[in-house]
C-alpha positions as CSV (number, residue, x, y, z in Angstrom):
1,X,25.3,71.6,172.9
2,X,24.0,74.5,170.8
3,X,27.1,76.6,171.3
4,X,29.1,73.6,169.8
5,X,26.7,73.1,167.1
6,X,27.2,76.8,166.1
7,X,30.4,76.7,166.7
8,X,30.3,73.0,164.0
9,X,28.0,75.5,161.3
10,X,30.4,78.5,161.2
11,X,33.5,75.9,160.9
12,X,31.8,74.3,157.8
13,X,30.7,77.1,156.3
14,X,34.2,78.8,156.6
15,X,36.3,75.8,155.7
16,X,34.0,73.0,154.5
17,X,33.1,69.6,155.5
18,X,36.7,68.9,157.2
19,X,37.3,72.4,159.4
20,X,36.6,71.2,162.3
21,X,39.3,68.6,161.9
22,X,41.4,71.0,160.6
23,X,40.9,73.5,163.8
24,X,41.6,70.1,165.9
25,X,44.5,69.9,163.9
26,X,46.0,73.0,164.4
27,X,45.2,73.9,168.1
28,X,47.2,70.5,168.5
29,X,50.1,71.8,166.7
30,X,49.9,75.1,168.6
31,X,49.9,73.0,171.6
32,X,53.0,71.2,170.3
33,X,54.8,74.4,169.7
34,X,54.1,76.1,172.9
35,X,55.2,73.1,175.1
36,X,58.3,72.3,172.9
37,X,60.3,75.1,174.3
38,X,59.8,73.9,177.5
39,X,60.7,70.8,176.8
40,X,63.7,72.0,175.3
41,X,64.9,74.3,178.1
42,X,64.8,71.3,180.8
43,X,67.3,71.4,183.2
44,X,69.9,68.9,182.6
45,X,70.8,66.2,185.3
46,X,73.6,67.3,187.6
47,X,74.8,63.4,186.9
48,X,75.1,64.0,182.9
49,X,76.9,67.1,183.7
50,X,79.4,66.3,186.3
51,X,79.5,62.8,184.0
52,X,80.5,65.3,181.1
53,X,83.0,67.3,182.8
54,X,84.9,63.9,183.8
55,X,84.9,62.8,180.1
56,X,85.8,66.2,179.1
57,X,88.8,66.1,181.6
58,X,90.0,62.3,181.0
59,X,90.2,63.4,177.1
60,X,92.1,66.8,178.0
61,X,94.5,65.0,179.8
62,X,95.1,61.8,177.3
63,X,95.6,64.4,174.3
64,X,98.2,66.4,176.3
65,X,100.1,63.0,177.9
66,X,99.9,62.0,174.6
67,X,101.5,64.9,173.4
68,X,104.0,64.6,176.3
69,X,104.9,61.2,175.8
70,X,104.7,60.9,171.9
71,X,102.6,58.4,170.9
72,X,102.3,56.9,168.1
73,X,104.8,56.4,165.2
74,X,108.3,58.3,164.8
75,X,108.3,59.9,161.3
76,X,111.8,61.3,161.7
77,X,113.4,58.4,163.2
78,X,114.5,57.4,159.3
79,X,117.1,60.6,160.4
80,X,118.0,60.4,163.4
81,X,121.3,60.1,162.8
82,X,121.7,63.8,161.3
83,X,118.8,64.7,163.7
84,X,120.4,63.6,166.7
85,X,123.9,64.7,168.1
86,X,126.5,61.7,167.7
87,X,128.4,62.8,170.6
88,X,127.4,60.8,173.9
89,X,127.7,63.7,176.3
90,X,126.3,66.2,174.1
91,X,123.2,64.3,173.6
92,X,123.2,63.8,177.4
93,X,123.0,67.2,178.0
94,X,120.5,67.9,175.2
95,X,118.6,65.3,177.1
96,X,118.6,66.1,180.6
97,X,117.6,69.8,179.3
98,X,114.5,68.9,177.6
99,X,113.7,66.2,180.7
100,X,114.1,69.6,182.9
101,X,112.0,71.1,180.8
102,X,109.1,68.8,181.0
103,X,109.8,66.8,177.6
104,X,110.2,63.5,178.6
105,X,109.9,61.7,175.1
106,X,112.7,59.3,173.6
107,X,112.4,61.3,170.4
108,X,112.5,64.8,172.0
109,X,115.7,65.2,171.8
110,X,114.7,64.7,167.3
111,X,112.4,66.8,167.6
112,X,114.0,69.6,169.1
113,X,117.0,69.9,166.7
114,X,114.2,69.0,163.8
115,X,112.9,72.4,165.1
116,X,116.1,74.1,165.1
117,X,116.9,73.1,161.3
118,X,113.0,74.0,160.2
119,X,112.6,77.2,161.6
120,X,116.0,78.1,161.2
121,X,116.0,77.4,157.1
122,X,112.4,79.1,157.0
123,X,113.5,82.4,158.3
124,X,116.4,82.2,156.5
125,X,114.9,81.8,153.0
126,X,112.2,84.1,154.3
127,X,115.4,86.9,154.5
128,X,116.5,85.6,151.2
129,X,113.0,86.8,149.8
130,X,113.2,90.0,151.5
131,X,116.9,90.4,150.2
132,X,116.2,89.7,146.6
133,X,112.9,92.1,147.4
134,X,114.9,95.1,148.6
135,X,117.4,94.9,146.0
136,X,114.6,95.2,143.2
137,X,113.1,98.1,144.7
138,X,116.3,99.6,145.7
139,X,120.2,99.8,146.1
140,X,120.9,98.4,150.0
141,X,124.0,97.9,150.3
142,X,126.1,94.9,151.2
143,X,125.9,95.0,154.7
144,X,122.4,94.8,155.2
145,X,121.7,92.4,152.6
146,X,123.5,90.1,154.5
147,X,122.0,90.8,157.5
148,X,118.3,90.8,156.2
149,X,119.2,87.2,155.3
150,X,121.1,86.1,158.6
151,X,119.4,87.1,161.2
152,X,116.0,85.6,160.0
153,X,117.9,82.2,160.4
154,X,119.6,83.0,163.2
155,X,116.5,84.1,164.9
156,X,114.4,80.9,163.7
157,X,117.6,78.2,164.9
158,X,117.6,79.8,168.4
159,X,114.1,79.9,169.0
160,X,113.2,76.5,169.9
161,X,116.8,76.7,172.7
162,X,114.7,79.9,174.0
163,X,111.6,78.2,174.2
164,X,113.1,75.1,176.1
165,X,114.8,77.4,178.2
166,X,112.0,79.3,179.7
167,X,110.3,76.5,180.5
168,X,113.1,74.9,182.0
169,X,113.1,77.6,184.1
170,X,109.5,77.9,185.1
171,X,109.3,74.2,185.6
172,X,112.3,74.9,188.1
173,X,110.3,77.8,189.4
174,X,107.3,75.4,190.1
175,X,109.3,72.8,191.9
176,X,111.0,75.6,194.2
177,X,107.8,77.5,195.0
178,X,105.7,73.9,195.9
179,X,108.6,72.3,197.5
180,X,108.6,73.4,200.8
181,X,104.7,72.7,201.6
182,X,105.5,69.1,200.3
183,X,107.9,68.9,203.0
184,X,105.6,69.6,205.3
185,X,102.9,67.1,204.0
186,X,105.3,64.2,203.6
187,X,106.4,65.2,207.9
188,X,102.6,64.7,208.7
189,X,102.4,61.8,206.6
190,X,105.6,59.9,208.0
191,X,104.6,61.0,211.8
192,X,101.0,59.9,211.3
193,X,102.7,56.2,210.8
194,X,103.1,56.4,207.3
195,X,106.0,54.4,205.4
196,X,108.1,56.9,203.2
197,X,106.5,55.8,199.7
198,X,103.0,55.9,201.0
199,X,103.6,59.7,202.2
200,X,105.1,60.3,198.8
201,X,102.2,58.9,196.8
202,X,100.1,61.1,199.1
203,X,102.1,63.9,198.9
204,X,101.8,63.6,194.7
205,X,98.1,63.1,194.7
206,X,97.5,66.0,197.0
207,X,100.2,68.5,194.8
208,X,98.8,67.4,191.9
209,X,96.0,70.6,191.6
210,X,98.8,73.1,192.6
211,X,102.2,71.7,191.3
212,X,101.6,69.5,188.6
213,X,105.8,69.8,187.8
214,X,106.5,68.2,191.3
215,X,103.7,65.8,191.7
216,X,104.9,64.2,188.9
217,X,108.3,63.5,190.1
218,X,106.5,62.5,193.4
219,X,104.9,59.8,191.4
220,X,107.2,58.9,189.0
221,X,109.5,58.2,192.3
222,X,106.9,56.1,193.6
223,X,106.1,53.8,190.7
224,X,110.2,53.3,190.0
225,X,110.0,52.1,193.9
226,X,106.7,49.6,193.6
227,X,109.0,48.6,190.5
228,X,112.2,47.4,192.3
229,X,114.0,50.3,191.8
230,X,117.1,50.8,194.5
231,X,115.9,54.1,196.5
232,X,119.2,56.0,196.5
233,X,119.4,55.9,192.8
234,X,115.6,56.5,192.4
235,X,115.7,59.5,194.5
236,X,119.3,60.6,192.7
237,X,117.1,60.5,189.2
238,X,115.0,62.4,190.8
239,X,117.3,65.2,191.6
240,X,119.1,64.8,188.6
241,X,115.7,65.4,186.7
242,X,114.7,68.4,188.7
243,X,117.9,70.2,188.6
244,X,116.9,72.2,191.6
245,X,119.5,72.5,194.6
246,X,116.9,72.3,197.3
247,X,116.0,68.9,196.0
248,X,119.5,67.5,195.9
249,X,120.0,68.9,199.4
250,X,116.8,67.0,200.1
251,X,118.1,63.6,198.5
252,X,121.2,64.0,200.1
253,X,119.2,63.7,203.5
254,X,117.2,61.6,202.7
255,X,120.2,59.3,201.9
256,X,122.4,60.1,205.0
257,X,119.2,59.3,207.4
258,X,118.8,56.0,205.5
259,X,122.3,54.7,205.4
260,X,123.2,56.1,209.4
261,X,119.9,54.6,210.8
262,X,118.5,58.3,212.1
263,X,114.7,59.4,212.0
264,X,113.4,60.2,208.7
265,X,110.6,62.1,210.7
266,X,113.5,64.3,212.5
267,X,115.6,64.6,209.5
268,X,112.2,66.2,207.3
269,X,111.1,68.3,210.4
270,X,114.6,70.3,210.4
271,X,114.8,70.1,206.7
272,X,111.4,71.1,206.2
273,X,111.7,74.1,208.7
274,X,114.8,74.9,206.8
275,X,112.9,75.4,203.6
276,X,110.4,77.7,204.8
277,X,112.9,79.8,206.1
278,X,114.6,80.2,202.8
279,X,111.1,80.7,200.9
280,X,111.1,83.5,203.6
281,X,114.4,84.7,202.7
282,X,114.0,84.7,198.5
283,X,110.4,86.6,199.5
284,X,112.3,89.1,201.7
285,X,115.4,89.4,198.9
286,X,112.6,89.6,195.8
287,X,111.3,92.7,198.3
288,X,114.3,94.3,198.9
289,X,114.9,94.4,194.8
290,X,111.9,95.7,193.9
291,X,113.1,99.8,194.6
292,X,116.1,99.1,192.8
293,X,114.7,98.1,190.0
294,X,111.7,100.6,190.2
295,X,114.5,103.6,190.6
296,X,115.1,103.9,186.5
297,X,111.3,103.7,185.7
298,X,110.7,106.2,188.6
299,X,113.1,108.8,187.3
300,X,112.1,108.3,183.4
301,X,108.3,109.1,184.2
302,X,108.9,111.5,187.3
303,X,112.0,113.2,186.3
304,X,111.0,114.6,182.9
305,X,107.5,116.4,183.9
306,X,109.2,117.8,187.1
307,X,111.8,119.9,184.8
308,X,109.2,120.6,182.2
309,X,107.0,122.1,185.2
310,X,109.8,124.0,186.8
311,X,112.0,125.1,183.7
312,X,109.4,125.2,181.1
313,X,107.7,129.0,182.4
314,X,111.3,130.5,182.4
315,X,111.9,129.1,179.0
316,X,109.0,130.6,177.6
317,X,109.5,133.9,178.7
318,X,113.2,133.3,177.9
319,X,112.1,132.8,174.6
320,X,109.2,135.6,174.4
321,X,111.9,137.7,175.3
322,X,114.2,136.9,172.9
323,X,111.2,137.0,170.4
324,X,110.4,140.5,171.4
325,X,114.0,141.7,171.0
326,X,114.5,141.3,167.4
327,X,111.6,143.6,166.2
């Protein structure tokens, strides 16, 4: 009690009537502040986080579906009909291209020519620019004016074909490379009793991760069945959409074994074994390639240091020599 009572004097002598409220005061604020960052650095609940990733995922994928499947209102219908080609067959092909490619939209085919015209009039009135640019500062002459100005807009109209292109082709890549281990799912799947549009909704969901390209196909097949779809022409859509000659082989079998009564079990076990042995096959030719094509690059960085390391000496004291001679 008297250590308190001294410690009551000094408090009012050095603060006044209120310090030892005021040293109550602040110890609990110092309190506050040293338990705060602990507070703050609590571990969260695996729950909230795997609850987070989910919501994080499910938006990912509803902005890029949405992307994919353009939602929302078409702006450039109003001009479709300079947009779009009025040729039946050429739109067809435009179409199927794009669907190949992954874009799946009823306005892509808009879109991409809208592309084509944007870019391509950008770059070209970006080379305009640099024409009228070059020809203050200088006197170019006729040729390369025009070419400063046309190959801008040449560049720009053929960049959106390139870009559909290459991912035509990788799409086509995908669906080779993940094909033949869907075989081989969908044959365990039918011999485990499985009907053949339960093993292809199986085999979509388990791609999914690996081959998102040929999952979707997978499932797209499968809904068009559920709907009433006739099989033959579902699976020829689905061949047709690919554009991949393993999986019109594959359609083609899966045809034959429906309409002549065979096993669909047998028919996938030869067809899958078939597959594997031509993955084999493009590994081996891919292989076989590769010293073919490393022979150029081998002689361009070998080649030249091997001369300068053999001739180089004697053309030194060639030209020493020569050096030596004149005085």
């Amino acid at each position: 009690m008297e250590l308190l009572s001294t410690i009551n004097t000094i408090l009012t002598d050095m603060l006044g009537p209120f310090g030892p409220l005021i040293v109550v005061g602040m110890l609990g604020v110092l309190m506050i502040l040293l338990v705060l960052p602990a507070m703050l650095k609590k571990k969260a609940d695996p729950l909230d986080k795997l609850r987070a990733s989910i919501l994080a995922q499910t938006a990912a994928s509803s902005k890029a579906e949405k992307l994919r499947s353009g939602g929302g209102k078409d702006k450039l219908e109003r001009y479709s009909n300079f947009l779009e080609p009025q040729d039946e067959e050429e739109y067809s092909a435009v179409r199927l291209k794009l669907i190949q490619a992954g874009y799946r939209t009823k306005n892509s085919v808009r879109v991409y020519h809208f592309a084509q015209f944007v870019l391509g009039i950008s770059l070209l009135l970006l080379g305009v620019t640099y024409a009228v640019y070059a020809s203050s500062t200088g006197e170019p002459s006729t040729k390369a004016t025009v070419l400063s100005i046309l190959i801008p807009g040449v560049v720009g109209y053929m960049t959106p074909k390139y870009w559909v292109t290459r991912r035509q082709a990788a799409r086509q890549e995908e669906i080779i490379n993940g094909f033949p281990d869907s075989l081989d799912m969908m044959l365990v799947c039918v011999e485990a009793g499985q009907s053949l549009d339960q093993s292809i909704i199986r085999v979509a969901r388990e791609l999914k991760a690996g081959f998102p390209a040929l999952a979707y196909e997978f499932e797209l097949v499968a809904y068009e069945m559920k709907a009433g779809k006739d099989k033959q022409a579902v699976l020829r859509d689905m061949a047709e959409r690919c554009g991949v000659t393993d999986i019109s082989s594959f359609v083609t079998v899966l045809i034959q074994s429906q309409q002549f009564g065979t096993s669909i079990a047998e028919a996938l076990r030869v067809y899958a074994s078939e597959m594997r042995d031509k993955r084999v096959m493009r590994a081996e030719e891919k292989a076989n390639t590769l010293p073919t094509k490393m022979t150029l690059a081998t002689m361009m960085l070998t080649v030249p240091p091997l001369l300068i390391i053999l001739i180089g000496p004697s053309i030194f004291n060639i030209a020493v020599t020569l050096g030596g001679s004149d005085f």
